[in-house]
N, C-alpha and C positions, 0 to 999 in steps of 0.2 A: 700302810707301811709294814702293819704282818710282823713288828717285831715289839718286846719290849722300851717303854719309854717312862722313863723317870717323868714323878709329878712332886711338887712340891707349891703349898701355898707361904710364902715369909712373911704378910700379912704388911704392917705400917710398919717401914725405917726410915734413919733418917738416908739424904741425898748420898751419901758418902758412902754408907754402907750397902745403897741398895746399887749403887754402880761396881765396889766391890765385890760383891756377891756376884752378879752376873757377868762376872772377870774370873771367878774364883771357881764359876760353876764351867765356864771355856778351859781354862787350865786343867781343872779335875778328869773334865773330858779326854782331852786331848792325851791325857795320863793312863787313859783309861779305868779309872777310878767310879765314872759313875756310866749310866747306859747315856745316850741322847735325854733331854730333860725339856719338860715346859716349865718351867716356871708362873706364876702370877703374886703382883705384888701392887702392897700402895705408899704413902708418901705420907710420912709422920707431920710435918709442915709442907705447905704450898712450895716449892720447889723448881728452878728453872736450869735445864741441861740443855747445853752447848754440845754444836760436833766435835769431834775430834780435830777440826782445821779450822774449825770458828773462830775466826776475828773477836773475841769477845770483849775485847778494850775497843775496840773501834762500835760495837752494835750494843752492848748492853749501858744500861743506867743502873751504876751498883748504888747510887744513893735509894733512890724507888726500891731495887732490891731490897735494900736495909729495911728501909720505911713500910714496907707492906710484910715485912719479917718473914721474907723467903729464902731458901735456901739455895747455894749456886754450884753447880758440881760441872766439868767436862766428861762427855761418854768418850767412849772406845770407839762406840759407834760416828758415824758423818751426818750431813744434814745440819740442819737448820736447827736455832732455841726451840723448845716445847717448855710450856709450860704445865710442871704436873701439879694437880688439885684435886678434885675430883674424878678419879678416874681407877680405872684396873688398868695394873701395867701387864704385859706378859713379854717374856723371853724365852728365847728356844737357843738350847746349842746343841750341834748334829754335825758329825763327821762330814767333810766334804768327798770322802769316797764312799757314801751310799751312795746307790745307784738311783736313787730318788731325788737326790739335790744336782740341780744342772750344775754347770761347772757358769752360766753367767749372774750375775748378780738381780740381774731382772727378770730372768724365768726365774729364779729362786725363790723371789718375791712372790709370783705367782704361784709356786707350789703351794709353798709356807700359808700365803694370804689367805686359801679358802678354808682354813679353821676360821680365820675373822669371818671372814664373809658367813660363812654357816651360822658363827655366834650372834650375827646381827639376826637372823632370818627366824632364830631361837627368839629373839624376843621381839619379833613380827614388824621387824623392820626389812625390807629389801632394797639392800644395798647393792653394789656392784664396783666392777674395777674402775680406777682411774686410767683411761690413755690418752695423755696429754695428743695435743695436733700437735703441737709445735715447740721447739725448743724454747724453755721458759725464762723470764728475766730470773736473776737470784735473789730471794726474799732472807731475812734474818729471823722471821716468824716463820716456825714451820705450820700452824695451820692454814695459812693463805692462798696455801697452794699444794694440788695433790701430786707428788710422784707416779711415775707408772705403778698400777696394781695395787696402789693406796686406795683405799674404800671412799665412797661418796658415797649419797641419797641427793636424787633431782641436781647431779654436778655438784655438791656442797660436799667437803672433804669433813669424814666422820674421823677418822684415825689417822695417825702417824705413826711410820714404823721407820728404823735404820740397821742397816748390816755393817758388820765386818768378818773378816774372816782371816783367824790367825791361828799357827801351830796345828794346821789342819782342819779347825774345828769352825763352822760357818755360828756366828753368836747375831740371830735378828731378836730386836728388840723393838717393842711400840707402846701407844698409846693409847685407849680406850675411853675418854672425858665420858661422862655422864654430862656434866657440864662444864663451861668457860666461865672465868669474872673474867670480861671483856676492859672491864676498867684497869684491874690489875694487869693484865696481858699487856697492855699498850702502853704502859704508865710505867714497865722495864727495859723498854726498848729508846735508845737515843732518835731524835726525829728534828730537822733542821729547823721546826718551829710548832707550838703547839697547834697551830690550824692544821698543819698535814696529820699532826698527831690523831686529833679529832676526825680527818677526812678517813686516813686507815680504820682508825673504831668504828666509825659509822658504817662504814663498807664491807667489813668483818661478817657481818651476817650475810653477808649475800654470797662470801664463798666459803665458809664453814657451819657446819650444824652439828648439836649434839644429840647424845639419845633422848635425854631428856627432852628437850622441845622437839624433836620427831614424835613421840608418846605420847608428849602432855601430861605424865607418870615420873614423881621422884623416884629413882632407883636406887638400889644399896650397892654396894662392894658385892657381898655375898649374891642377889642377883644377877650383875655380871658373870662374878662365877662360876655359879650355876651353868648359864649360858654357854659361854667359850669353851668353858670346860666339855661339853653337849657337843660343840661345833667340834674343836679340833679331834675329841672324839671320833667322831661319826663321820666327818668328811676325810681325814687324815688316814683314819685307822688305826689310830692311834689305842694299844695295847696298854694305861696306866698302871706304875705300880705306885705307891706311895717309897718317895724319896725322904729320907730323915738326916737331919743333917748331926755330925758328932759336935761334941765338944770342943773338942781341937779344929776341926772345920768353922762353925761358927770364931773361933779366937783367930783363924788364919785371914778369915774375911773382916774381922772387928781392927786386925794389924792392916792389913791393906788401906781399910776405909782409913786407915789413921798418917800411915806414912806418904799415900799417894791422892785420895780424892778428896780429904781434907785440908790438902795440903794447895796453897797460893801457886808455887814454882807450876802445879800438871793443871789446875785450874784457871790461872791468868795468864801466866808468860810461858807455858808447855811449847816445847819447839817446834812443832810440828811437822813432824818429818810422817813420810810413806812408809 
């Protein structure tokens, strides 16, 4: 890509702020305020984000939610729950008038994706793209199933990623597990009886895997980042400079997390418009 690009690590927040921030880092863009940015980040508690159109009174179990002490935030972004845990998150926001981002959302995917893909191959996994055959049913779990250009190992979906693109600025964002608690995953989601409940869990392994049980090797945060950091690097071209965020930056994303992703109205009942 041959030009400067903002890097920043914001390490463990909570749900609120870390969907703030990577709303905060689109806007700054779009301002021209900061260059194009990668972002990586992790999740101060177990954490479960909804799409931006998510039914999430009709698909989630806020009792379970409570009970397993996670936290519930809606993205900006679309798709399906993810549940964050164990993982590196990263986000990228980038002008949709580089000549490097296609103008559809699914080559976009694919530009974007082979930093992932690179980051897996760093830590001697080879993965490869998702291309569905066929038009998929709609799941409320997003590891169950991979999107075009979502990364697998042997057909098993390793990561989750979502876009949007607002005020010019294309904001993808994903998911990296080290691992799953496959218990907790299923035990937030509504299911018309506990036997299907148990049938999805059981089945769960046969179409996601993490990097952990690919290796056989606990991995750290810092690990990961090492890695992706290497991939988006090297396959991108990606130019790093180190992005520092002010004072007042940090306070405009701590008001955000506070009036909007903390907030019941954008998280349960958000209107959902286009």
């Amino acid at each position: 890509m041959n030009e400067p690009w903002g890097f920043i690590d914001t390490g463990y927040n909570s749900a609120s702020v870390n969907m703030a921030l990577d709303e905060a880092l689109l806007n700054w863009h779009s301002e021209g305020k900061i260059p194009p940015t990668l972002r990586f980040y992790g999740w101060s508690k177990p954490s479960l984000s909804v799409g931006h159109f998510q039914k999430a009174e009709r698909a989630i179990d806020f009792e379970n939610v409570q009970k397993h002490g996670c936290e519930f935030v809606r993205r900006l972004t679309g798709g399906s729950a993810v549940l964050h845990d164990d993982e590196l998150t990263y986000s990228i926001v980038v002008s949709e008038k580089k000549e490097y981002i296609p103008s559809s959302i699914r080559a976009a995917y694919f530009v974007l994706s082979k930093g992932i893909l690179e980051g897996y191959k760093q830590l001697g996994i080879q993965a490869d793209y998702a291309i569905p055959e066929k038009r998929q049913e709609r799941t409320d779990v997003c590891f169950e199933k991979p999107a075009f250009y979502e990364m697998v190992v042997d057909g098993k979906k390793v990561s989750g990623n979502a876009q949007t693109r607002k005020q010019g600025v294309l904001l993808q964002h994903g998911s990296i597990p080290m691992s799953i608690n496959k218990e907790m995953l299923f035990d937030l989601f509504k299911f018309p009886s506990e036997k299907l409940r148990g049938k999805k869990r059981n089945s769960f392994s046969e179409k996601a895997i993490t990097i952990n049980e690919i290796t056989k090797k606990q991995h750290t945060y810092d690990d990961l980042k090492k890695a992706f950091h290497k991939g988006f690097q090297s396959e991108l071209n990606m130019d790093f400079i180190p992005l520092q965020l002010s004072d007042s930056q940090w306070q405009e994303v701590h008001d955000l997390a506070k009036t909007k992703y903390a907030v019941e109205e954008w998280n349960l009942y958000h209107q959902r418009s286009v």
